[in-house]
C-alpha positions, 0 to 999 in steps of 0.5 A: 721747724717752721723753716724745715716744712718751707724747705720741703714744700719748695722741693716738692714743688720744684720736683712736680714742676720739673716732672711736668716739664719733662713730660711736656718735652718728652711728649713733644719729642715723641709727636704725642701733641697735636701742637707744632711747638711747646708753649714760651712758657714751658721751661 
């Protein structure tokens, strides 16, 4: 069970991830930032 709940926990934490990943990309894309590049960091 123990190895089940980490399992979930590292999923749901990629998918927030990710989530925050594509909006930062999607945001860039659509000129909504005021910065000219995406941070090194941002994948």
């Amino acid at each position: 069970m123990r190895t089940f709940e980490h399992r979930r926990e590292a999923y749901a934490d990629f998918d927030e991830s990710l989530k925050e990943m594509a909006r930062a990309a999607y945001d860039h894309g659509c000129g909504l930032t005021d910065e000219s590049e995406l941070p090194w960091d941002w994948q």
